[in-house]
Every structure is written in structure tokens, then in C-alpha cells.
FIVOZA-401591 format. One line per field, with one value per residue (C-alpha): residue number from 1; residue in three letters; x, z, y. Coordinates in Angstrom, 3 decimals, padded with zeros to 6 digits. Each point is the difference from the previous one (the first is absolute). Layout:
REM FIVOZA-401591
num <- c(NUM_...)
residuo <- c(ala_...)
px <- c(X_...)
pz <- c(Z_...)
py <- c(Y_...)
This chain:
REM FIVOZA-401591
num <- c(1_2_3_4_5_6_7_8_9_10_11_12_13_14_15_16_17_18_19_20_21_22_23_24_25_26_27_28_29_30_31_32_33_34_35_36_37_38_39_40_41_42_43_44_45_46_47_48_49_50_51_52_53_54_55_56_57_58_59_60_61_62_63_64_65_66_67_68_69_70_71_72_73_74_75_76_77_78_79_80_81_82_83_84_85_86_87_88_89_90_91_92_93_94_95_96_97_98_99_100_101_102_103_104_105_106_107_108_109_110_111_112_113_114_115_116_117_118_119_120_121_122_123_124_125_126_127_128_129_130_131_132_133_134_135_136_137_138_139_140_141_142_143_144_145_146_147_148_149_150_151_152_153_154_155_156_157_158_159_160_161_162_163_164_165_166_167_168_169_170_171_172_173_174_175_176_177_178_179_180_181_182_183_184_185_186_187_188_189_190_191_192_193_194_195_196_197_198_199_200_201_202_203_204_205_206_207_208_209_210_211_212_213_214_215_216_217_218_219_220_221_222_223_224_225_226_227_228_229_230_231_232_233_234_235_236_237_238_239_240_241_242_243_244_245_246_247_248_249_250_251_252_253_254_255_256_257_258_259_260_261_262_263_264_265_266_267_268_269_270_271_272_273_274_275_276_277_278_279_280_281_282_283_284_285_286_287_288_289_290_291_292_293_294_295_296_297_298_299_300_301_302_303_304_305_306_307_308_309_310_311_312_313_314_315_316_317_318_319_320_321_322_323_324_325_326_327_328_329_330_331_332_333_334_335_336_337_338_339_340_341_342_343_344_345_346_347_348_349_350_351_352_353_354_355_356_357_358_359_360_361_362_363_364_365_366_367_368_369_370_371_372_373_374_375_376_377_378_379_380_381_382_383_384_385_386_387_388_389_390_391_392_393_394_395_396_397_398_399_400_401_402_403_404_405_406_407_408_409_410_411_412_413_414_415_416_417_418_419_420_421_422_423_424_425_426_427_428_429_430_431_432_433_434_435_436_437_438_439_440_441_442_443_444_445_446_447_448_449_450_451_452_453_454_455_456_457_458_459_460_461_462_463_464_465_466_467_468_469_470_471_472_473_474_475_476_477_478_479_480_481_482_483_484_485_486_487_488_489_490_491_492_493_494_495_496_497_498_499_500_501_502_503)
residuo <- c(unk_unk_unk_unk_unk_unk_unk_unk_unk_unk_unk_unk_unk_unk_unk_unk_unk_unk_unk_unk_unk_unk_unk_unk_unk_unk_unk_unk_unk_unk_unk_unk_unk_unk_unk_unk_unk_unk_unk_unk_unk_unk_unk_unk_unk_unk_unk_unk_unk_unk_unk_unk_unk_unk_unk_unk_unk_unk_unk_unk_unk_unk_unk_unk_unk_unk_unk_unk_unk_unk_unk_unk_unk_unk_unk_unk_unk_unk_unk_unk_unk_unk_unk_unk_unk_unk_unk_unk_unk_unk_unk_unk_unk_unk_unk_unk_unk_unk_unk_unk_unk_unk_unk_unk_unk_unk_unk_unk_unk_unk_unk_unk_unk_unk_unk_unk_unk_unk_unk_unk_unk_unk_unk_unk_unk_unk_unk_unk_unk_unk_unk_unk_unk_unk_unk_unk_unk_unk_unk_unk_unk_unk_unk_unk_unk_unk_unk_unk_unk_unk_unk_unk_unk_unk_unk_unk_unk_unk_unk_unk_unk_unk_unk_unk_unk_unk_unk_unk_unk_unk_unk_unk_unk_unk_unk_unk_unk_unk_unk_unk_unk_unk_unk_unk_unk_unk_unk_unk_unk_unk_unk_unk_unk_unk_unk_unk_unk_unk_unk_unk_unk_unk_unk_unk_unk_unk_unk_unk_unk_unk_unk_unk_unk_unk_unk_unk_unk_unk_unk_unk_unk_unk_unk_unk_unk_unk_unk_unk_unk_unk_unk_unk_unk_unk_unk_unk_unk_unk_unk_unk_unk_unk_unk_unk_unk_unk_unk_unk_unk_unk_unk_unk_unk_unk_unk_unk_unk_unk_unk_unk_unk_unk_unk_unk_unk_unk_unk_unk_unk_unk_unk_unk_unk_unk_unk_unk_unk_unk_unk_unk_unk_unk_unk_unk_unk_unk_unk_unk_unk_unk_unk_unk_unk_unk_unk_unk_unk_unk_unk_unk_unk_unk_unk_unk_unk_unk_unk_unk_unk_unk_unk_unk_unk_unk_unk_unk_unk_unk_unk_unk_unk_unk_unk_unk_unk_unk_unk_unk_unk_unk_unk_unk_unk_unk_unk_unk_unk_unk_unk_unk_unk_unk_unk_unk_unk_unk_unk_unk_unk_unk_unk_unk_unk_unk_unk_unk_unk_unk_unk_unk_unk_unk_unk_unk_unk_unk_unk_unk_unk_unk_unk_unk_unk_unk_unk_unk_unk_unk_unk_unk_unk_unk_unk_unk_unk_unk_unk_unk_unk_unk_unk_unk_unk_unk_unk_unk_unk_unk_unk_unk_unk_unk_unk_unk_unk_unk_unk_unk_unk_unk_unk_unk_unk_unk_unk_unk_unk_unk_unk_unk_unk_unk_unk_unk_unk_unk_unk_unk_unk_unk_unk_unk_unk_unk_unk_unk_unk_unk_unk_unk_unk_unk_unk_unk_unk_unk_unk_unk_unk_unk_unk_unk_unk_unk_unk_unk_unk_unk_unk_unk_unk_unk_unk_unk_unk_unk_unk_unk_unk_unk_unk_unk_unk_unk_unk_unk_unk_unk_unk_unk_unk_unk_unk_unk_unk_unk_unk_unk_unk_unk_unk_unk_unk_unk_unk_unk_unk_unk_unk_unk_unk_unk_unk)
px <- c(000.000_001.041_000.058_000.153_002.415_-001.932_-000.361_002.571_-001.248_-003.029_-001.768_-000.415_-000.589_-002.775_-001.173_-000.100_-002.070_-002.640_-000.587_000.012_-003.021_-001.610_000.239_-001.064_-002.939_-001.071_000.510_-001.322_-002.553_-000.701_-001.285_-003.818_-002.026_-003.085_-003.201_-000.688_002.492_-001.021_-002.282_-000.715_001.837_002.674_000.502_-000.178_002.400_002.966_-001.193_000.891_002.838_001.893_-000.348_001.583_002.621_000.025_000.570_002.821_002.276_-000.513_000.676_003.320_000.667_000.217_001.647_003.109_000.464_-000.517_002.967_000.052_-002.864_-001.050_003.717_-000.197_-003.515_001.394_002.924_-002.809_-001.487_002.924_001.374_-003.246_000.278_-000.086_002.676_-001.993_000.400_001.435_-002.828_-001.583_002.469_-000.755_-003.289_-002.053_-003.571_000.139_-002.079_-000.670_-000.909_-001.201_000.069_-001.819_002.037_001.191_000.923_-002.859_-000.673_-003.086_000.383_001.382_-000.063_000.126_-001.054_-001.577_001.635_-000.854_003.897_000.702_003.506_003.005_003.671_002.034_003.866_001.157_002.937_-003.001_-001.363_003.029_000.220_-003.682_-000.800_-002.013_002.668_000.326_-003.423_-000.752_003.292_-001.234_-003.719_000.123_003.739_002.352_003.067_-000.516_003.614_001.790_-002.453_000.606_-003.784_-001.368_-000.075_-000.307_-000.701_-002.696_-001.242_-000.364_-001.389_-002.731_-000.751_-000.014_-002.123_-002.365_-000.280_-000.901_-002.381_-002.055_000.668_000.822_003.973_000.489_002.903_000.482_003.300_000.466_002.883_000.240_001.624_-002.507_-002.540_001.814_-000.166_-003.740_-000.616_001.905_-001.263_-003.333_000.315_-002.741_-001.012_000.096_001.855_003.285_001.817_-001.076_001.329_003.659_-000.171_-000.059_002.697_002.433_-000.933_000.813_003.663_000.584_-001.273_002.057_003.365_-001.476_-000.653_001.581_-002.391_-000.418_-001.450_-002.251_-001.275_-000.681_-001.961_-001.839_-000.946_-001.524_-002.137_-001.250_-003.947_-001.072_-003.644_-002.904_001.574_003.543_003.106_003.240_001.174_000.155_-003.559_-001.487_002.333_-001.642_-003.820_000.356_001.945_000.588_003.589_003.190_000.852_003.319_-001.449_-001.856_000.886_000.760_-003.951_-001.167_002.414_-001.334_-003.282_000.595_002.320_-002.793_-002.755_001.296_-001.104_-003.605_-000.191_-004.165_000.627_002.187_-002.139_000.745_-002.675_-002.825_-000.222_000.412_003.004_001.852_-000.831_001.306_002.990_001.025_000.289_002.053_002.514_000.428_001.073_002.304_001.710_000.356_002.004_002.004_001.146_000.353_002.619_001.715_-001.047_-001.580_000.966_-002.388_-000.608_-000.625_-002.767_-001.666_-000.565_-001.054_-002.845_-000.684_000.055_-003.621_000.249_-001.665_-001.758_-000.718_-003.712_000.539_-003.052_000.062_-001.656_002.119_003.609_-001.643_-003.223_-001.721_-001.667_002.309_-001.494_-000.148_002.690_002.674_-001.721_001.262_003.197_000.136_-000.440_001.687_003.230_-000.408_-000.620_003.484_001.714_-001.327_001.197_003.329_001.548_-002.307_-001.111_-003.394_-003.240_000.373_003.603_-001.025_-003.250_001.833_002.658_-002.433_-002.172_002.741_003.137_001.183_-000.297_000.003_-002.658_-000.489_-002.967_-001.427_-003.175_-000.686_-002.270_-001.057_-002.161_-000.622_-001.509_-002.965_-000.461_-000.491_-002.420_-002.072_000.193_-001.868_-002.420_-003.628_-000.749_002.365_-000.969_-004.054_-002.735_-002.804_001.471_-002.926_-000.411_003.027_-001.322_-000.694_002.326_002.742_002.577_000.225_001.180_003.884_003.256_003.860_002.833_003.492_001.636_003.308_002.525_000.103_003.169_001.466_-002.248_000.275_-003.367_-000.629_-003.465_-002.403_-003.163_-001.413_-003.398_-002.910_-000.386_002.819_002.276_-001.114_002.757_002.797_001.004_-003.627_-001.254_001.697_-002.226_002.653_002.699_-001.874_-002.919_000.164_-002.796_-000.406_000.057_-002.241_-000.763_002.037_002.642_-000.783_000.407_003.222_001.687_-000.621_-001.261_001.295_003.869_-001.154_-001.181_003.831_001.608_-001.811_-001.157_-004.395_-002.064_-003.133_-000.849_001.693_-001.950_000.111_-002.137_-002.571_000.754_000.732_003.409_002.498_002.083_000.724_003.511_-000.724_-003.043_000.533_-003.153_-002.279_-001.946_001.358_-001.067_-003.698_-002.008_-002.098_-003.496_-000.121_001.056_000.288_001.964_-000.198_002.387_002.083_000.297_001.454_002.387_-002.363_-002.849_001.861_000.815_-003.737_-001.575_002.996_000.675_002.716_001.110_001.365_001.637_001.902_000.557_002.142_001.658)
pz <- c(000.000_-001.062_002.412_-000.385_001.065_001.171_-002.600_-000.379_-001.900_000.707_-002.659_001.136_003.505_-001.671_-002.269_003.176_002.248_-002.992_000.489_003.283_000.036_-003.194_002.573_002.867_-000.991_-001.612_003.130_002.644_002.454_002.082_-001.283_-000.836_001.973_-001.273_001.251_001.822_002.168_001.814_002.748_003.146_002.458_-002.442_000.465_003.544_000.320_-001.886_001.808_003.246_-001.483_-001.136_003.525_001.846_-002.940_001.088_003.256_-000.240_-002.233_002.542_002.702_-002.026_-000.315_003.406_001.188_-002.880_000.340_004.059_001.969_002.590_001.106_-004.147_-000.514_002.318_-000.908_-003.785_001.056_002.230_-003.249_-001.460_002.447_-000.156_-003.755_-001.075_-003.199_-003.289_000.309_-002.847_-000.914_-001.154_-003.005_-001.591_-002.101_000.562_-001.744_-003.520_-002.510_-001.484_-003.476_-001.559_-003.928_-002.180_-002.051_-003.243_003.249_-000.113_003.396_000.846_003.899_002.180_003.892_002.215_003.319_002.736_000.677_-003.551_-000.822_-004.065_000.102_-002.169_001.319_-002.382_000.611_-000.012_-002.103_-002.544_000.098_000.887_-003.984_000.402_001.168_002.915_002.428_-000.763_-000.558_003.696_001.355_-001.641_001.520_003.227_001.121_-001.919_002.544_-000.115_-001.049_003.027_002.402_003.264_-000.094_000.876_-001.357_002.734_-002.447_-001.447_003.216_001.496_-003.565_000.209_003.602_-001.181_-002.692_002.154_001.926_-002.745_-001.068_002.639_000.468_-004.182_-000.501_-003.884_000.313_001.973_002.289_-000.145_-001.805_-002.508_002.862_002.846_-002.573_-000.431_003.721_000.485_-003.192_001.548_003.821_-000.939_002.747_-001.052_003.627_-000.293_003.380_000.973_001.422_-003.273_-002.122_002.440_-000.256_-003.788_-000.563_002.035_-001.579_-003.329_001.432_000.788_-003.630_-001.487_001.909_-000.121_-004.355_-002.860_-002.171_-002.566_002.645_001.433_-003.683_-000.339_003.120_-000.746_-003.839_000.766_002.936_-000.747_-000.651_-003.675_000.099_-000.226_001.427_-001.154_001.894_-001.703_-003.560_-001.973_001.030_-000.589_-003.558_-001.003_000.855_-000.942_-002.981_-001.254_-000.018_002.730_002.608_-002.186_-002.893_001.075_-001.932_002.183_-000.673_001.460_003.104_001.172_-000.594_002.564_002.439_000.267_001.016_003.686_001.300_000.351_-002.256_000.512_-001.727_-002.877_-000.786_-003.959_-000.200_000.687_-002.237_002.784_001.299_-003.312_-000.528_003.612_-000.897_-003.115_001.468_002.936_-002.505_-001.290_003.479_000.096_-003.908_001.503_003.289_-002.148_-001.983_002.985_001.325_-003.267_-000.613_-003.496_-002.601_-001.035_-003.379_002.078_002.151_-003.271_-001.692_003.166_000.123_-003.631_000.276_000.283_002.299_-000.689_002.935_000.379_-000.505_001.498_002.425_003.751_-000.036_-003.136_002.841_003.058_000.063_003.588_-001.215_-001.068_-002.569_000.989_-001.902_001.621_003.338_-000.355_-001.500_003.136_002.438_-002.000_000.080_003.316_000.783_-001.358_002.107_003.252_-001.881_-001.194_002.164_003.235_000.334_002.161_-001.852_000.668_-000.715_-003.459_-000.996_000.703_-002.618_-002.520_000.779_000.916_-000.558_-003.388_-001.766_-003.626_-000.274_-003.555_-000.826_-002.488_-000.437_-003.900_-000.693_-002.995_001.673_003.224_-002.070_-001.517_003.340_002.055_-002.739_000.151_003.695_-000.041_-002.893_002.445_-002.879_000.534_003.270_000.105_-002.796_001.430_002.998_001.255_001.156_002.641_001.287_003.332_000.367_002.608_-002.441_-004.135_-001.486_000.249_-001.696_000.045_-002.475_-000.405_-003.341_000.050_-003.484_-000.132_-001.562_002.429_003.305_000.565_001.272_-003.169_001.390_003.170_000.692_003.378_000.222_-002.445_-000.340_001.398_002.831_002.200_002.956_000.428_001.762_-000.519_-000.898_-003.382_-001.019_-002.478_003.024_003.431_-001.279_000.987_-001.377_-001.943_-003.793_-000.636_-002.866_-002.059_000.932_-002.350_-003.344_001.595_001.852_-001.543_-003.585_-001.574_001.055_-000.998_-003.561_-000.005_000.654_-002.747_002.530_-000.641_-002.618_000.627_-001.885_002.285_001.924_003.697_001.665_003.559_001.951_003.638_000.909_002.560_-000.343_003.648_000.998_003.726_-000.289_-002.395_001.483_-000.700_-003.691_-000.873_-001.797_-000.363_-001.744_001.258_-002.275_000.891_001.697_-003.404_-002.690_-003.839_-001.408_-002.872_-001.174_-001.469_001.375_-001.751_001.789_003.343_000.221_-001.052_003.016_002.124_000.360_002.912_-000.768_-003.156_000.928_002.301_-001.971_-002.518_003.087)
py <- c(000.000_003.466_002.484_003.949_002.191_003.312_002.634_002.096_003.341_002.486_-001.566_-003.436_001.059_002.505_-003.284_-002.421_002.509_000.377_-003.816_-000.016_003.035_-002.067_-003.189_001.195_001.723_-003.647_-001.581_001.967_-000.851_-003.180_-003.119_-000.218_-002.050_-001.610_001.015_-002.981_000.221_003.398_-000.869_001.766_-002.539_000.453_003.670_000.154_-003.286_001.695_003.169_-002.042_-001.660_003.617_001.054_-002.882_000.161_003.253_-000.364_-002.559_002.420_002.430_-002.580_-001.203_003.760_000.906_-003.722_000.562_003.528_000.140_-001.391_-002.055_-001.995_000.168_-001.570_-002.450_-001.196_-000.403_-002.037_-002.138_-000.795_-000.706_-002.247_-002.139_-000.244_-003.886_-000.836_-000.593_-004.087_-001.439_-002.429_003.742_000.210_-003.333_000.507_-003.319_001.447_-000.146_-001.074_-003.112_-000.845_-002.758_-000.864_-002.400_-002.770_002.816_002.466_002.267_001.574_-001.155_001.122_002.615_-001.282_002.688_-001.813_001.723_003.403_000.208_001.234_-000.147_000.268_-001.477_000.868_001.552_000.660_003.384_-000.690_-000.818_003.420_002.035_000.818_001.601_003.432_-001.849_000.999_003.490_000.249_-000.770_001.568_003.161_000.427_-001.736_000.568_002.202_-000.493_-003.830_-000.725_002.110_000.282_-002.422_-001.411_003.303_003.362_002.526_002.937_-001.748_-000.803_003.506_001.094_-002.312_001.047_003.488_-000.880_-002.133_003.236_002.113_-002.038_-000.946_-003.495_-000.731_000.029_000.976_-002.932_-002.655_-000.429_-003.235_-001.211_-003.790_-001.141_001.317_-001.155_-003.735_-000.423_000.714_-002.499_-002.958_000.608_000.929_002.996_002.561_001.562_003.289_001.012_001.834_-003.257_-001.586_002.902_000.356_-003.797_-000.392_003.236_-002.447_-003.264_001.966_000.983_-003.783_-001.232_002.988_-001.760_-003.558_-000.403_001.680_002.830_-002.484_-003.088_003.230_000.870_-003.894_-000.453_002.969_-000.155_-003.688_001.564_003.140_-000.339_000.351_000.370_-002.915_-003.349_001.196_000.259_000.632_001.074_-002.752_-001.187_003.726_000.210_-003.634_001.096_003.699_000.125_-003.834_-000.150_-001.267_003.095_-000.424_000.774_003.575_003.472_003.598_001.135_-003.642_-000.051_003.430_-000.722_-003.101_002.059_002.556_-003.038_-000.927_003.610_-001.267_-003.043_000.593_003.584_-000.860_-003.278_-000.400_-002.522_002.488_003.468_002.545_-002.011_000.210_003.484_000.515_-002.503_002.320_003.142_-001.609_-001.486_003.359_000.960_-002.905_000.938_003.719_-001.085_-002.166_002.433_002.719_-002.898_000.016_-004.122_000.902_002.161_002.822_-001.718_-003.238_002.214_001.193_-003.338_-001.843_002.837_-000.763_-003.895_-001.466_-002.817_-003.446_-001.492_-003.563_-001.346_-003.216_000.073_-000.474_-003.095_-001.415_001.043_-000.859_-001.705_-000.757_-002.955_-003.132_-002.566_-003.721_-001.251_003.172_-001.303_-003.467_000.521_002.286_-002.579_-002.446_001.974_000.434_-003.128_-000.940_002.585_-001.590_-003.452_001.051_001.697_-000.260_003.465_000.594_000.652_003.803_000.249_-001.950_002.167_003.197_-000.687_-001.055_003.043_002.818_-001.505_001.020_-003.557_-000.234_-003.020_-001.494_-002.130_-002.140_001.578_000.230_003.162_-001.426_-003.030_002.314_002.820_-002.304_-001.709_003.814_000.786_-003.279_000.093_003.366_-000.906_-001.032_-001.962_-002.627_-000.642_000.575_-000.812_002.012_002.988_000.459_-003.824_001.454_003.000_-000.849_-002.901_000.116_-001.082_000.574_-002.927_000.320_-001.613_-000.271_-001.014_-000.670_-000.609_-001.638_-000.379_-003.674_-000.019_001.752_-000.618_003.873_001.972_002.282_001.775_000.013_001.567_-000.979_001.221_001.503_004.204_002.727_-001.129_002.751_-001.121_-001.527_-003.105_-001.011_-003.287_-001.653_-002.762_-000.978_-001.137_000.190_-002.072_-003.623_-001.554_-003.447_000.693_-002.966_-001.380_003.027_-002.045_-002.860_001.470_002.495_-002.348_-003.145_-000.196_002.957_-001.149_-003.489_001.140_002.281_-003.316_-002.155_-001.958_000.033_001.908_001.172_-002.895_-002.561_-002.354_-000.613_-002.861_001.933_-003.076_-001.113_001.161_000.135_002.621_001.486_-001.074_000.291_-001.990_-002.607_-002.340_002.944_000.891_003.624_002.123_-000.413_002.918_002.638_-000.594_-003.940_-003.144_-002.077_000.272_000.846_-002.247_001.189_003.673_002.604_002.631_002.795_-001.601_-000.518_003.379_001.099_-002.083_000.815_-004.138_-000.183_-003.809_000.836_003.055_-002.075_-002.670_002.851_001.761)
């Protein structure tokens, strides 16, 4: 990446202020808010909220700048401060995704926290203007600053002041903002705030910039279910976090503000998400990271968004066949390598497994669509109004040259649920006579072994291996028997002896 040495003549300094005005004027004011979302409770709750924010600036005011017992109450807090345990660092949640047998995602597994996140390295993205992009709008002295920035911090205090409650910038730094994302330490209290300047210290002599940068560009909340970069470059823009331009990296460094805001999936959040990417382009370019060229084009460049839906990225309900496969994988986790059931489920839901399946969308696709078709399961509706139960089914279709479950569908209309009933696997129920022509004369016909032309004598028989003093089978209809008959006809009267006689 190029970077800019400062203009050197009047005229560039002249050219560079113009854009700034042009800029600024474009970008001014605070996010919209849709209409919705101004209620009376509302008002008076961030009413409240601005004066106990209020109140604690003032508090850490007079307890910084006031010596004595305010010094010794700081180093209290500080002294109580618990090291960020290591266990923090390692990123367990991430998601999993399964893929059907050509390795077309077909599932995104978020498990319960609902966390869509992929880790990304940040050697991957270091050739991006991700970096600078955040660096720039949430902590220009990133590079030098010991976890804290002090000038910031009494800025933002002064501008917290100012504006009743509202600071115009936040004081936090990436690394202040790193430690709240891994402890999950959101009280909004003086010991909290003393509490995370000092963890920020320790981090700042504990990892390198770069390990920082890591931790915190596969954290920081992107909006909807998404946590990270590479998951919010994937669902936002359909591309690797490797792979994003300057205009797409500051439209994502401008999201984590208030991901709810800058929400590119609805209208008022893009529009809100534009004009704070032009905020991040202009303090990019005030820190010398872009060239003024650079600035103009990513302006000019219209970006492509995604339109991979919600439900296609992250769907709530799982088919049947993604529900087995689900407990069949984890299943062979407990089996494997002993793991508990919980230990198991939580890798398959959250633990960043690449599952690939066998599922053949060609044969699944006509079996969804009968499945939801009434007619295939009831002649007359109406017969089944005020039944307790419609008349229901469940199938599994297996290659048979390769044994591998190709399709599934475990229940008739929209699975509205998951982890509900599958008729197709938790179903144990005698097939009956359907077994005859499956599991007996159709293989027998494959093998050349009867026709439906052979003949096969109804007759006494004894046939049960534990029982050999005892007639089995005997059929259903009668207690004599027909003689000899046809396989066609056998099948037609559902005659047991001769099935049995072919098995």
C-alpha cells in the first residue's frame, strides 16, 4: 500500500481542504433511526442512561484529577484487577458449515449464542486497508500508544460533557475495545472503566500490535449474527476478508459503532452505513494512509452488496437430512475420540467444522417438493379436517452403488422446528408387507433368481430356524393353502409362504 507524504505546496493544502469541506458537509449528522424505534420508554431510558453516564465522567473527573483519597481508590481498583486468562485468547465459537457431495454449502451452524464467525489470520488481511481502516476511525495512535490514549480519553470526557451525556467519539482504544470483546465486561462503572484502562496496559506488554489487531478484527461485532471480518466480508459483500477493496474495508470499519445503525441489510442502515464510510475514507486520508486520488475514487466506486439472504447464511430451522448428519457426526465424536455429548454437539454446532455430506440436491429437490404437494398424501382434505393426525410419511434414498444416503425428508409440509420428529429415522415401525417386493423380490428379480412369471408352491412350511417343530409362515387371509402360484400373483394377494420360500 502506497502511502502519501503530506502536501507540500499551498495548492494541495488549498485542494485537500476543499475535499475535506465537500466531505464533511456529505457526512454530517448522526445516523437515522427508523421510526419504529422511537418510543416513549425509549426516550426517557437513554434520558436516564446520559445522566448516570453523566454522572460517572464527573465521578472519574473528580477521582483522577483529586489527589489523595481519589488516588488511592484508583490504585484499589487496580490492585483488585484479575489478568485476562489465557483460555480468553483462543477463539473456540466459530461457525460450522456443512456441504452437500459437489461442495455446495447447504448449512451454516451457528449454535446457540447464534455467533457466525470464521477466523481469518491477520497476515491474510494485512495487504487490505482493513487495518488502517479501523486504526484510522476508532484509534489513530494505535501503533504507539501503550493500550490507552490519555488525550483521547480526556477529549471524550470533554466531549461527553459538552454534550450532555453523547461523546462525539468514543475513548476507548482497539485495545480497550479487544479487552471488553474477549471478557464480555460491559458494566458501565468507574472500577470497570480503571479496570479495563489497566487490563489494556498488560495486553499492550503481554502481545505484539499485530496478535492485538488479530484478536480484535475476529471479534469486533459486524451486525445481524456476525462477528468478525471475514464472516461480515462473506455475507455482506460475497468475497474472502482478503479479498476486500479500500471503499469495502471502510464501509466494514465504520459498522462496529452500532452494528444496529449501520445494518446494510435494511435501507436506512446502508444509507446510514454510506455516509459513515465516508467518515472513515476522510480520516484515512487526514492520517496520510490513502492518497488523495485514492480518497476520490473510493467516493466514486459503487459498492456491490451481497444478496445472499439471511435465511440462505444462517437459517434457524435445519432440514432433516442436516439434522441427522448432525447427530451422526456427533455421534462419531463421542465414538472416536470419547468426547461427552456436549463437548461433541458443540463442535458440530459452534466449532468451526467443515462437514461434507452426501446429500445429492438433485434427488432431494424432487423429494422436498413432493413432500409438500397435499396431493400425495390425501385424496379428499376435507376427509382430515378434524382428525388429530393428517396422514403422514418419511423416506430415505440411499445410492445403491455406493450405500451413501443421497436425500431425506422426514415428515409431510414445512419443518416448522428443529430437532422435531423425523419419521424417516426416529420411526420404528414394521414396514409390513412393503417389505416383500423391496426386500425380497425386487433383489431376487436383480439377481436372475424368479420372474414375475416364476412359480412358487403356498404350502406347509417350516422355515423358522429357532422353531424347527413349528409350521412358519402361515398367511394372514387363511389357514389353508393355494398350492402353486405365481410371483405376480403372490405379491397381488400378499402370499407370505412364497415370499419366504424366495428370501
Amino acid at each position: 500500500m502506497e502511502s502519501n507524504p503530506r502536501p507540500g505546496n499551498q495548492k494541495q493544502k488549498r485542494k485537500l481542504q476543499r475535499i475535506k469541506y465537500r466531505v464533511g458537509k456529505r457526512i454530517s449528522g448522526r445516523p437515522e433511526k427508523p421510526a419504529g424505534d422511537i418510543t416513549y420508554p425509549g426516550i426517557i431510558g437513554k434520558f436516564t442512561g446520559r445522566i448516570a453516564l453523566i454522572f460517572i465522567v464527573v465521578l472519574l473527573v473528580i477521582t483522577l484529577f483529586v489527589g489523595g483519597t481519589g488516588l488511592g481508590i484508583v490504585a484499589g481498583y487496580i490492585n483488585t484487577t484479575e489478568e485476562i486468562p489465557n483460555s480468553l485468547f483462543k477463539i473456540k465459537e466459530q461457525t460450522s458449515h456443512m456441504y452437500d457431495k459437489d461442495g455446495t454449502l447447504i448449512a451454516t451452524l451457528t449454535g446457540a449464542s447464534n455467533i457466525n464467525r470464521e477466523v481469518v489470520n491477520y497476515h491474510e488481511v494485512s495487504d487490505t486497508y482493513i487495518d488502517e481502516a479501523f486504526i484510522a476511525i476508532e484509534d489513530r495512535s494505535f501503533e504507539t500508544n501503550t493500550g490507552i490514549d490519555p488525550k483521547r480519553i480526556i477529549s471524550a470526557v470533554i466531549s461527553t460533557l459538552i454534550n450532555l451525556g453523547e461523546s462525539s467519539h468514543g475513548g476507548s482504544t482497539i485495545t480497550q475495545q479487544t479487552v471488553k470483546m474477549i471478557t464480555g465486561d460491559n458494566e458501565v462503572s468507574l472500577q470497570r472503566k480503571i479496570q479495563e484502562w489497566y487490563r489494556a496496559v498488560q495486553l499492550t506488554n503481554k502481545l505484539s500490535k499485530a496478535d492485538i489487531m488479530h484478536t480484535y478484527l475476529n471479534n469486533v461485532p459486524m451486525g445481524n449474527s456476525y462477528v468478525g471480518i471475514e464472516s461480515a466480508a462473506k455475507a455482506y459483500f460475497g468475497k474472502h476478508a482478503s479479498e476486500l477493496n479500500l471503499p469495502e474495508c471502510a464501509l466494514l470499519a465504520g459498522i462496529p459503532k452500532s452494528p444496529a445503525s449501520f445494518n446494510v441489510r435494511t435501507e436506512l442502515g446502508r444509507k446510514n452505513a454510506l455516509k459513515r464510510q465516508r467518515s472513515v475514507l476522510q480520516a484515512m486520508l487526514e492520517e496520510d494512509m490513502i492518497t488523495v486520488q485514492q480518497f476520490e475514487d473510493a467516493l466514486n466506486y459503487e459498492l456491490v452488496f451481497s444478496h445472499e439472504s439471511l435465511a440462505q447464511s444462517t437459517h434457524s430451522v435445519n432440514t432433516y437430512f442436516e439434522e441427522h448428519v448432525m447427530q451422526e457426526v456427533t455421534q462419531d465424536l463421542m465414538d472416536q475420540y470419547g468426547y461427552t455429548y456436549n463437548v461433541a454437539n458443540a463442535m458440530v454446532m459452534n466449532g468451526g467444522l467443515q462437514i461434507y455430506t452426501s446429500l445429492d440436491p438433485t434427488i432431494q429437490e424432487p423429494l422436498d417438493r413432493y413432500f409438500s404437494d397435499i396431493d400425495y398424501f390425501q385424496a379428499d382434505p376435507s376427509l382430515f379436517i378434524n382428525t388429530p393426525e393428517i396422514p403422514q410419511g418419511g423416506m430415505v434414498v440411499f445410492d445403491n452403488r455406493t450405500g451413501l444416503l443421497v436425500a431425506m425428508q422426514g415428515g409431510y409440509g414445512k419443518k416448522e422446528a428443529n430437532m422435531v420428529f423425523n419419521r424417516a429415522t426416529d420411526s420404528i415401525n414394521s414396514p409390513a408387507s412393503a417389505i416383500k417386493p423391496l426386500g425380497v423380490y425386487g433383489p431376487a428379480i436383480e439377481e436372475d433368481i424368479v420372474t414375475g412369471a416364476t412359480i412358487i408352491r403356498d404350502e406347509e412350511v417350516y422355515l423358522d430356524f429357532q422353531n424347527p417343530g413349528v409350521p412358519w409362515p402361515d398367511n394372514w387371509y387363511t389357514d389353508e393353502f393355494l398350492g402353486d402360484m405365481s410371483v405376480r400373483y403372490a405379491v397381488k394377494i400378499s402370499n407370505n409362504i412364497p415370499s419366504v420360500k424366495t428370501l
